[in-house]
C-alpha positions as CSV (number, residue, x, y, z in Angstrom):
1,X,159.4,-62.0,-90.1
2,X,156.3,-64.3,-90.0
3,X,155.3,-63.8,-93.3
4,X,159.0,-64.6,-94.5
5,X,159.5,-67.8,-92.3
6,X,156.2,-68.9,-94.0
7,X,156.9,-68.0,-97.3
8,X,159.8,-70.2,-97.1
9,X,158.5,-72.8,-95.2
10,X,155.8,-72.9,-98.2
11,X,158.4,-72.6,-101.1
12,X,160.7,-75.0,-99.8
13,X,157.2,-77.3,-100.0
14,X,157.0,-76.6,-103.2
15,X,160.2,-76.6,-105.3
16,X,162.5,-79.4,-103.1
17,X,159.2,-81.5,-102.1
18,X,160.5,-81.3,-98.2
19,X,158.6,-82.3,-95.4
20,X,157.2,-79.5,-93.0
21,X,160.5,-80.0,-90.7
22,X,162.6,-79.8,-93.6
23,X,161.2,-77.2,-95.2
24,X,161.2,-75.1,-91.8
25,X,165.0,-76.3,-91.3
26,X,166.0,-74.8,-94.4
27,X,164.2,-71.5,-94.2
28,X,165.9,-70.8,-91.5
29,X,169.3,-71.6,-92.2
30,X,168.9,-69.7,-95.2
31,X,167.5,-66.3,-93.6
32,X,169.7,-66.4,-91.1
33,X,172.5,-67.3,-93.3
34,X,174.5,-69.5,-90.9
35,X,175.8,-71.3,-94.2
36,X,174.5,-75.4,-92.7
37,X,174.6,-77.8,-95.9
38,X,170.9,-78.5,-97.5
39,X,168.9,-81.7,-96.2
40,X,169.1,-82.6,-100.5
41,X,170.4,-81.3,-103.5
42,X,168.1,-78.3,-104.7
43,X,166.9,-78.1,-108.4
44,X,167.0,-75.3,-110.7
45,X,163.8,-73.6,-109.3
46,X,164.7,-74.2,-105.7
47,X,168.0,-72.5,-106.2
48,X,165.9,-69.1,-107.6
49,X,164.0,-69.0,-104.8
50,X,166.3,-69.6,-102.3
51,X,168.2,-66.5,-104.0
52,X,164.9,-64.4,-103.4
53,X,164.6,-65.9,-99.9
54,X,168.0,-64.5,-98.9
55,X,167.6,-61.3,-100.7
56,X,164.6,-60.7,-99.0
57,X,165.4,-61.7,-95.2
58,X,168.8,-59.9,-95.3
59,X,166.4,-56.6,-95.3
60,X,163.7,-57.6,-92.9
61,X,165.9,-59.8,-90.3
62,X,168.1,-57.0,-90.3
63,X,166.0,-54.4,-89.8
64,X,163.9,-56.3,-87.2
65,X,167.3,-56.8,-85.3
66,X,168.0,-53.7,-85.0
67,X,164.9,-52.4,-83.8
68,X,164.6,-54.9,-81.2
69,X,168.0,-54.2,-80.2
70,X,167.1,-50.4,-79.7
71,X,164.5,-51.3,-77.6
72,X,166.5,-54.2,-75.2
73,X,169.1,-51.3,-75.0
74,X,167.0,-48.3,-74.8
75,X,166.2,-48.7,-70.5
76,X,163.3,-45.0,-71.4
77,X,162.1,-47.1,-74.4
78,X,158.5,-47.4,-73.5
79,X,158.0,-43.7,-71.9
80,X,159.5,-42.2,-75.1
81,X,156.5,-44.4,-76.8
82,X,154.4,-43.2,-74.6
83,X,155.0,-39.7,-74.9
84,X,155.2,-39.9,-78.9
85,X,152.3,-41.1,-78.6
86,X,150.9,-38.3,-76.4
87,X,152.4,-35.7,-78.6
88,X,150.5,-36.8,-81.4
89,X,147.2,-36.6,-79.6
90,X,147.9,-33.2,-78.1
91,X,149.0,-32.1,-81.6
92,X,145.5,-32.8,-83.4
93,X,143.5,-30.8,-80.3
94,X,142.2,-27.4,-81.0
95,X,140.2,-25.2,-78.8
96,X,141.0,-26.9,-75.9
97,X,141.8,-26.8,-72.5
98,X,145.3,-26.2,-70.5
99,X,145.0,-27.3,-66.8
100,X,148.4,-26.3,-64.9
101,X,148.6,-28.4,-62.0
102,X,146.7,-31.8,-61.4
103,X,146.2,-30.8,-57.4
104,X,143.0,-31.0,-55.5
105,X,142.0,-28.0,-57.7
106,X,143.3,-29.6,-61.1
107,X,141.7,-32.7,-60.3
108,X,138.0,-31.3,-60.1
109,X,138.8,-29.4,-62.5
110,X,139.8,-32.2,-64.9
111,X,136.7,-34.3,-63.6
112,X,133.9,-31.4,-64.6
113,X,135.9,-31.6,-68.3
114,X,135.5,-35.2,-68.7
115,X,131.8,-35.0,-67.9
116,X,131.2,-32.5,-70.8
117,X,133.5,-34.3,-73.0
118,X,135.6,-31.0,-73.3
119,X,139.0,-32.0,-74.4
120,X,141.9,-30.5,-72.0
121,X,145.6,-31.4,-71.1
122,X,147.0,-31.4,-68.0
123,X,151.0,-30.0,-67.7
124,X,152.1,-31.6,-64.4
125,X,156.2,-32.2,-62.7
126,X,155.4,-35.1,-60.3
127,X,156.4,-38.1,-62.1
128,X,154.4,-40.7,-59.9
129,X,150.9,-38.3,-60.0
130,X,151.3,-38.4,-64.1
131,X,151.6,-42.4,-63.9
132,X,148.3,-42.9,-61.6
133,X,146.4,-41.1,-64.2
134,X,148.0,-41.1,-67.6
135,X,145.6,-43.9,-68.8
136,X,142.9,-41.6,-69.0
137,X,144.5,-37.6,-69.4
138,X,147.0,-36.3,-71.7
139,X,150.0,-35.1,-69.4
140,X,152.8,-33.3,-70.6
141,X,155.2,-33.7,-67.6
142,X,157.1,-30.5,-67.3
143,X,156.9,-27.1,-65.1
144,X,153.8,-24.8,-66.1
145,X,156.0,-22.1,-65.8
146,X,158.5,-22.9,-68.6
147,X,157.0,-21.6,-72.2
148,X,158.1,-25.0,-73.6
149,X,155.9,-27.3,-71.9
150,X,153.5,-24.2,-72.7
151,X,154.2,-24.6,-76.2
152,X,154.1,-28.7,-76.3
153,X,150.9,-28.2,-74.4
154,X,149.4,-26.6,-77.7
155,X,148.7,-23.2,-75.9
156,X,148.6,-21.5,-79.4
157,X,145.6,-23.8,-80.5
158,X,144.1,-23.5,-77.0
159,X,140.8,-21.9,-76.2
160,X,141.4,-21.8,-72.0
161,X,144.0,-21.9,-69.8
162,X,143.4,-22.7,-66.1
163,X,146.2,-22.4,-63.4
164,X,146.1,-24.2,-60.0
165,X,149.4,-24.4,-58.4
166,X,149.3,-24.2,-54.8
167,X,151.8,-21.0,-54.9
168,X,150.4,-17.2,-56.0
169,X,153.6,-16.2,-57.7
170,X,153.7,-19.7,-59.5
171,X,150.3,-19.2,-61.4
172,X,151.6,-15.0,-62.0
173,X,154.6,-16.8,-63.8
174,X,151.9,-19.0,-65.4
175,X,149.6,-16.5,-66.7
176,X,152.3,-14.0,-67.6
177,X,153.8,-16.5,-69.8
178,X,150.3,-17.9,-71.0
179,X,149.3,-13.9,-71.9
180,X,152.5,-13.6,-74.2
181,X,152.1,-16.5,-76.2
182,X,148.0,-16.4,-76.9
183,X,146.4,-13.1,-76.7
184,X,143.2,-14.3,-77.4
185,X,143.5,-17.0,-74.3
186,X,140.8,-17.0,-71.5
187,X,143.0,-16.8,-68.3
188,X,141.5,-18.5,-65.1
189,X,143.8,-18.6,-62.5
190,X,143.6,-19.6,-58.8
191,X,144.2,-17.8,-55.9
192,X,145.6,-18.1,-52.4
193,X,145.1,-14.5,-51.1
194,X,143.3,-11.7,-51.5
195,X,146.0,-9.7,-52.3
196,X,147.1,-11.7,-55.3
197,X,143.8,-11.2,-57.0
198,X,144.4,-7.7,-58.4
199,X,147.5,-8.9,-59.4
200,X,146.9,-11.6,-61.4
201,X,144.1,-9.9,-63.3
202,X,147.3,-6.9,-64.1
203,X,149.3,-9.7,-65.4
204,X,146.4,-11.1,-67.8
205,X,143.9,-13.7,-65.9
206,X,140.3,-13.0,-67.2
207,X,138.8,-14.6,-63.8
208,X,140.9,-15.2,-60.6
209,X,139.4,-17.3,-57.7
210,X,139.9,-18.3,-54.7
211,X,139.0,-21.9,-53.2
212,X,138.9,-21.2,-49.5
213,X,136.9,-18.2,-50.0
214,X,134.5,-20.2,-51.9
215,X,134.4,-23.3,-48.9
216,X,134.0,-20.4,-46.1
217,X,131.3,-19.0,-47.7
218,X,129.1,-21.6,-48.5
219,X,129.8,-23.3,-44.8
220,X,128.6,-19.5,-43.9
221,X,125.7,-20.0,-45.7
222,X,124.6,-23.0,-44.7
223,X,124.3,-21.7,-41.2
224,X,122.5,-18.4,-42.3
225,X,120.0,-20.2,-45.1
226,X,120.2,-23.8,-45.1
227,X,117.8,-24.6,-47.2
228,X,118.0,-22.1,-50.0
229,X,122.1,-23.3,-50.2
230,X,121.1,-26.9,-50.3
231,X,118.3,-26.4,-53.5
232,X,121.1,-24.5,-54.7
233,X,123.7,-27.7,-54.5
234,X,120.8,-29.6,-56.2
235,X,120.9,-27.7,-59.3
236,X,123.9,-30.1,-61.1
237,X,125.8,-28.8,-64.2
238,X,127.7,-32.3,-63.8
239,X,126.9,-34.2,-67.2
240,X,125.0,-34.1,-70.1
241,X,122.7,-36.5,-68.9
242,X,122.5,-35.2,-65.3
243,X,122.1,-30.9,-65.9
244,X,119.5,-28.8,-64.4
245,X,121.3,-25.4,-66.1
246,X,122.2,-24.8,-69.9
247,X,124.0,-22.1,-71.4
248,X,122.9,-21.0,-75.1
249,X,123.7,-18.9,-77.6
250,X,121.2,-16.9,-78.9
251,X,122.4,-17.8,-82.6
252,X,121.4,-21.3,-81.4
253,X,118.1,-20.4,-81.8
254,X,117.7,-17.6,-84.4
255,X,119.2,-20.5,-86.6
256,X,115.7,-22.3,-86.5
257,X,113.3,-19.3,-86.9
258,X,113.2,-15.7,-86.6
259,X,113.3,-15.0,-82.8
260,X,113.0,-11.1,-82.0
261,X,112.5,-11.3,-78.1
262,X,112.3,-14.1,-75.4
263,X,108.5,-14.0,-75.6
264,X,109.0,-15.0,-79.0
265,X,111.6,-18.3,-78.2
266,X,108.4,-19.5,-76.2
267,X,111.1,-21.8,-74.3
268,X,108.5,-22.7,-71.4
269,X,105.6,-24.3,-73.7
270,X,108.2,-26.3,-75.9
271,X,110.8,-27.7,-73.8
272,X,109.7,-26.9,-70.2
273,X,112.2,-25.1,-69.6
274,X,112.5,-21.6,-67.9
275,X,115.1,-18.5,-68.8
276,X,116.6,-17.4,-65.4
277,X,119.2,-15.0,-67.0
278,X,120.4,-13.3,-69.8
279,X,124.2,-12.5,-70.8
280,X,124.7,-9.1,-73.1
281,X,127.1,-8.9,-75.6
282,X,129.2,-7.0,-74.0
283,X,129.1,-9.5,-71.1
284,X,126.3,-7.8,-68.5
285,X,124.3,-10.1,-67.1
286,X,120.7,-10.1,-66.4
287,X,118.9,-12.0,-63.9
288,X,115.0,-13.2,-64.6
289,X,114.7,-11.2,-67.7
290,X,110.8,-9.6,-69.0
291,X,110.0,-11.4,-71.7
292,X,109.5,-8.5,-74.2
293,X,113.4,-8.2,-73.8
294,X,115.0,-7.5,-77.5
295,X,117.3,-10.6,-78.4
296,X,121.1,-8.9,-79.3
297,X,123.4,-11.3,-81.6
298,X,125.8,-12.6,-79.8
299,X,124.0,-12.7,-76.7
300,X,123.5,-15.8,-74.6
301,X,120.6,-17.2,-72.0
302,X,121.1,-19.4,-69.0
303,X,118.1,-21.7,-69.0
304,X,116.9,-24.3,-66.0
305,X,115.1,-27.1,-66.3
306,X,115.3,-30.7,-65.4
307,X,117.6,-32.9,-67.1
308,X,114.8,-34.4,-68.9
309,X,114.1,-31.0,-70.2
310,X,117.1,-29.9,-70.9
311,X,118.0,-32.8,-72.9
312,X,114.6,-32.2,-75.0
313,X,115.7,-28.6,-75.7
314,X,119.5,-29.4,-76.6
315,X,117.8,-31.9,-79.0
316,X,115.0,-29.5,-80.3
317,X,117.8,-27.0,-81.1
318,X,120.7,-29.5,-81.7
319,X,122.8,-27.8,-79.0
């Protein structure tokens, strides 16, 4: 519309010789076509353009007034934009994360995420907790337990699924569904009693656990050995810039030199950093490993250091 009202404003310049009010008089009784008389007779070449000028604006007025019209009409106008907009996002993610609930639960869960830049979307009902955060997660406002919101949530392309609604039988819908639609889905769901747990893993969940559990425990624990429980909450797997533990696959390594055994990685002399456990293929775990033990592929090591170190060995291997 800009670019029209200036063309004419321009042309009118041109081929009448009009002054700038003029010239912006008759550009716009001729786009919008309310049929006024000319300010002066117009020649030959004025006449041509005027032509173009009408031909041109019928188009682009037109369209422009209708699409403003849709949107002066349409009262849902700008959530529908918003959740096209959504949509797309959601629809270029792969391997990512399905959070079921944004509850106390969700929330951390969504926060520990966002710290290792591990893409996720959130499938929440409450309208007014979905507008308090949408500006920085992808909701997809719906029930978890429906297979559409499942489905617009990408769970095909998805690489985890973690359920947190408040009700047991709520994240057993969740999971059954979740299990039908992805086989290859990891499954962590959470738990309100100890009777659900076998349950849930029957219906699909790869890990179940349970939050107040967890809180007794460690309040337990904190009576029983303080200290060791407090160096314990000091060991942060927050951020990349703040870690003390790492994860690696042993291909991360092998990749940069032959590596038959951890005596071989020589971790401790390069990076200052020490290997505390080892994870077997076929997913046993080993705490404080000798270091003549045999590397398997597809095995993995949990290393600690401090973030300093860490960071120096992500960077030495290009973790």
């Amino acid at each position: 519309m800009v670019f029209v009202l200036a063309a004419g404003i321009f042309g009118y310049r041109v081929f009448s010789d009009l002054s700038w009010l003029d010239a912006f008089y008759m550009t716009v009784i001729t786009v919008t076509t309310v049929g006024f008389s000319e300010v002066s007779p117009l020649s030959v070449e004025a006449k041509i353009f005027t032509a173009f000028l009408i031909i041109a604006s019928i188009f682009i007025f037109g369209f422009a007034i209708s699409v403003i019209t849709e949107y002066i009409l349409g009262r849902n106008s700008l959530d529908v934009l918003k959740k096209k907009k959504v949509k797309n996002k959601i629809s270029n993610l792969s391997n990512h994360v399905i959070i079921c609930g944004f509850g106390r639960n969700g929330n951390q869960a969504a926060a520990r995420l966002k710290a290792y830049k591990k893409p996720f979307v959130v499938i929440e009902r409450d309208k007014e907790i979905i507008e308090k955060n949408e500006d920085s997660v992808l909701f997809i406002e719906g029930d978890a337990n429906d297979d559409v919101a499942l489905m617009e949530a990408g769970i095909d392309r998805a690489q985890y699924l973690i359920t947190t609604l408040p009700d047991d039988a709520s994240n057993l819908f969740v999971v059954l569904s979740a299990r039908q639609l992805n086989k290859n889905l990891n499954i962590i769901s959470r738990a309100s009693l100890i009777t659900s747990q076998k349950k849930l893993r029957l219906a699909g969940a790869d890990q179940v656990i349970m939050p107040d559990k967890i809180g007794g425990d460690h309040m337990a624990s904190l009576v029983v050995m303080p200290d060791l429980i407090s160096f314990m909450d000091e060991l942060s797997v927050e951020g990349e810039h703040s870690t003390n533990l790492e994860e690696v696959a042993i291909e991360d390594f092998t990749e940069h030199g032959e590596c038959n055994s951890l005596r071989d990685l020589d971790l401790r002399r390069k990076t200052g950093c020490t290997i505390i456990g080892y994870i077997a293929p076929d997913g046993k775990y080993i705490i404080n490993p000798e270091a003549d033990m045999q590397l398997q592929p597809k095995s993995k090591v949990i290393v600690l250091g401090r973030p300093e170190q860490i960071h120096k060995l992500n960077e030495m291997f290009h973790i």
